[in-house]
Backbone bond lengths (Angstrom), bond angles and torsions (degrees), N, CA, C in turn:
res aa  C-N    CA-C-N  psi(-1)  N-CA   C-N-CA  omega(-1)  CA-C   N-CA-C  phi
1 X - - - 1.445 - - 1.523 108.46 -
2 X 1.362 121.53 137.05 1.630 114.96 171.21 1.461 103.97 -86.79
3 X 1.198 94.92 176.74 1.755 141.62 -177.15 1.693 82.53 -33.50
4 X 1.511 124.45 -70.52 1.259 119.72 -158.48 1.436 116.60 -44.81
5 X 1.252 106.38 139.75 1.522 115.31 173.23 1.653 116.90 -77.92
6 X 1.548 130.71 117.16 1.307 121.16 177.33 1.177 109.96 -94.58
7 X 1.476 115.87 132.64 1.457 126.04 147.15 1.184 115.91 -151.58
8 X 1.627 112.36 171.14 0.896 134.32 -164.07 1.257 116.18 -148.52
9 X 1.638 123.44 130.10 1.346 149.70 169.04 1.828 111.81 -41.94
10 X 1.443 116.16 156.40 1.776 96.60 179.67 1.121 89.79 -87.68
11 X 1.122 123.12 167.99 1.954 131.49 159.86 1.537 95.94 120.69
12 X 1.596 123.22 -63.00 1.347 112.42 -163.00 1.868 106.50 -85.42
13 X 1.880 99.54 177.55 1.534 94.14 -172.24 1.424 93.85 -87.16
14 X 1.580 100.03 174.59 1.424 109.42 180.00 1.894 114.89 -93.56
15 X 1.189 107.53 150.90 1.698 109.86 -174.01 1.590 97.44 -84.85
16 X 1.610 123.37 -38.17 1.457 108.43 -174.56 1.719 111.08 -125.55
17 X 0.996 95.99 146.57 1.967 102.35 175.22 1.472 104.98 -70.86
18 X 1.501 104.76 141.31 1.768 98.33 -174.44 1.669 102.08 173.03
19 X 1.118 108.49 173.63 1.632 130.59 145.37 1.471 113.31 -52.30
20 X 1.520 105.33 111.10 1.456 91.17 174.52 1.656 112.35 -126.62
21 X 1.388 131.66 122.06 1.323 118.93 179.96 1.465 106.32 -93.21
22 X 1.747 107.99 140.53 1.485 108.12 135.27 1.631 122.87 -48.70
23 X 1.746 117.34 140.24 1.316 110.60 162.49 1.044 118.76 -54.04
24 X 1.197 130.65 158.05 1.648 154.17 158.26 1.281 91.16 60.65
25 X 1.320 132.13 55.44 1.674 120.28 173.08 1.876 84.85 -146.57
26 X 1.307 117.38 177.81 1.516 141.60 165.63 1.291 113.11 -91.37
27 X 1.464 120.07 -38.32 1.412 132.01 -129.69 1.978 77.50 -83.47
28 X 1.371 117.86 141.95 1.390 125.09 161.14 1.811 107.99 -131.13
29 X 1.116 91.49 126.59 1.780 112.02 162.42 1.420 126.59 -91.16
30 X 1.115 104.85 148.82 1.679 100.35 -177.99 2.389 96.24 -99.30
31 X 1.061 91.90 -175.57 1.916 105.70 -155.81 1.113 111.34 165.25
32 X 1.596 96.12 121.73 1.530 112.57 -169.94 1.374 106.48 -100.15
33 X 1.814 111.30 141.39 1.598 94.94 165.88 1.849 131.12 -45.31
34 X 0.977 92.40 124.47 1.966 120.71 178.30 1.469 98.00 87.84
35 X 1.519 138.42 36.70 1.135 135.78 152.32 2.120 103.39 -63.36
36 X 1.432 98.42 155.30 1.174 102.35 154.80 1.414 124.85 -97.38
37 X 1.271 119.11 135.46 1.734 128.28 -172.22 1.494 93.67 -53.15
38 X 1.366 125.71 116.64 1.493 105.83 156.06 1.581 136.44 -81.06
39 X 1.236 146.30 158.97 1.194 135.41 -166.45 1.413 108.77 -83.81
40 X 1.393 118.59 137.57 1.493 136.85 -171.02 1.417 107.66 -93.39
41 X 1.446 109.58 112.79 2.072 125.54 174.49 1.899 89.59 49.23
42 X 1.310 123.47 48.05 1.278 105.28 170.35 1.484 125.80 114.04
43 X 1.148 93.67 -57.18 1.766 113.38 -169.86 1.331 110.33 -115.22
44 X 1.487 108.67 169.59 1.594 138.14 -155.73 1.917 87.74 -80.25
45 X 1.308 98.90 127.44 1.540 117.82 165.41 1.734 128.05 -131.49
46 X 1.229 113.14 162.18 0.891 118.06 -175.32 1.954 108.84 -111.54
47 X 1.080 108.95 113.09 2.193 112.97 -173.86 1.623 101.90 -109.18
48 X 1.213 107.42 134.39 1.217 143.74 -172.88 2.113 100.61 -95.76
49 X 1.247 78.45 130.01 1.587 67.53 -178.70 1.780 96.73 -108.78
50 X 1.648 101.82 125.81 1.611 111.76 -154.63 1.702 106.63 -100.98
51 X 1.541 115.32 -13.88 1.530 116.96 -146.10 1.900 97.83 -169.41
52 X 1.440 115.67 78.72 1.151 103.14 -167.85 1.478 101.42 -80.56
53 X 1.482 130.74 152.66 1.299 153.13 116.35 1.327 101.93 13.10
54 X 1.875 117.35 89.99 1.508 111.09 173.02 1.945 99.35 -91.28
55 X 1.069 122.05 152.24 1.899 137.50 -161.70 1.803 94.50 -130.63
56 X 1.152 104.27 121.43 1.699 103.14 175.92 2.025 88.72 -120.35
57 X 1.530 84.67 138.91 1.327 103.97 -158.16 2.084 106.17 -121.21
């Protein structure tokens, strides 16, 4: 993964499969590419993608 930081808004799908945290929380979910972000306790969040999806080829 580079330097760039991934995240993603709830509502749209995701570009990579991975670990994804809500900010300021612990809790991590897994999300597959073209999942939809689901909404966190309710409301609009912002997920950090913490642990991408390693693929052995």
């Amino acid at each position: 993964m580079s330097n760039k930081i991934n995240t993603v808004r709830t509502g749209p799908k995701t570009l990579t499969s991975g670990q994804y945290r809500p900010v300021g929380t612990k809790l991590e979910i897994t999300l597959s590419k073209g999942d939809r972000v689901p909404p966190y306790q309710q409301e609009a969040k912002t997920f950090i993608l913490v642990d991408k999806t390693k693929h052995k080829r």
